[in-house]
Steps between C-alpha positions, in 0.01 A plus 500: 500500500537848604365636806273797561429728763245804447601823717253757590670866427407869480481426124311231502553091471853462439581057365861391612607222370818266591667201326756310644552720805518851293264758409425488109211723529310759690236665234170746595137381417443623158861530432611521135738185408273322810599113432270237453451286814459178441801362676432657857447385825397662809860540660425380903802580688760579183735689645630763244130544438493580865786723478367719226190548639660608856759733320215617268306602789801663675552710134126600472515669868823651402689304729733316244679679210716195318361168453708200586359142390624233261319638155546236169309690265418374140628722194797510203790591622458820374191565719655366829782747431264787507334331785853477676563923430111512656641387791770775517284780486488667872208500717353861435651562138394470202707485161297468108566257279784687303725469826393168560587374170894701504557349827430194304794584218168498303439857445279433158269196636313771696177328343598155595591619840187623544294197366743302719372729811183411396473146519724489850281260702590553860326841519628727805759280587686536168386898510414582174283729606819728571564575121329772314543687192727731387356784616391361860125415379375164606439269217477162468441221784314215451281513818385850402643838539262557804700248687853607362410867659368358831857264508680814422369702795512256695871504497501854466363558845715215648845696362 
């Protein structure tokens, strides 16, 4: 069973959920790619679930810039390597999917790289909001461009 724990933010209900003492998932209400839930249970005293929420809250008030919890997300391989690169992307910055996908040695899969920034299920703390297109427009995040832009000044302001 996994276990759940709902979190109040800025942008609404945010649903962490934690397996085996690591996050596998932290997706917005209404949240394209939003899994079924059949398997979860309220999470008590889970302590990564804990965790996240307490360094969530630190990141919303601008207080934390760089996540640090034990994060087992489910993908290909392919996916959890752009979900790695995420990771490497500075507090602040932004890079588009072209850059993401060179730093990759993939400098053609800029489609899959995207698609695989899509479906990345621990939203802010694998920051996908950071990437953008070519030409610096926001496109593309599964909890909604109104949050991506909120998540981008955010950090913006905390630089």
């Amino acid at each position: 069973m996994k276990a759940h724990l709902s979190l109040d933010t800025p942008l609404g209900a945010l649903h962490l959920v934690a397996e085996v003492g690591a996050l596998i998932g932290a997706w917005f209400d209404g949240q394209k790619h939003f899994p079924v839930a059949d398997d979860w249970q309220s999470a008590g005293q889970e302590p990564v679930l804990q965790e996240a929420a307490s360094q969530l809250g630190a990141f919303f008030t601008g207080r934390l810039t760089h996540f640090s919890l034990p994060l087992a997300p489910r993908g290909t391989d392919f996916q959890r390597q752009v979900w790695q690169a995420l990771q490497q992307i500075p507090f602040g910055q932004t890079c588009s999917y072209g850059e993401l996908a060179r730093d990759l040695g993939k400098p053609s899969a800029v489609r899959a790289v995207a698609a695989a920034n899509g479906r990345n299920p621990l939203s802010v703390i694998v920051p996908c909001h950071r990437v953008v297109g070519s030409n610096g427009a926001l496109t593309g995040y599964a909890g909604g461009l109104e949050r991506k832009a909120w998540l981008l000044a955010l950090e913006q302001k905390g630089r």
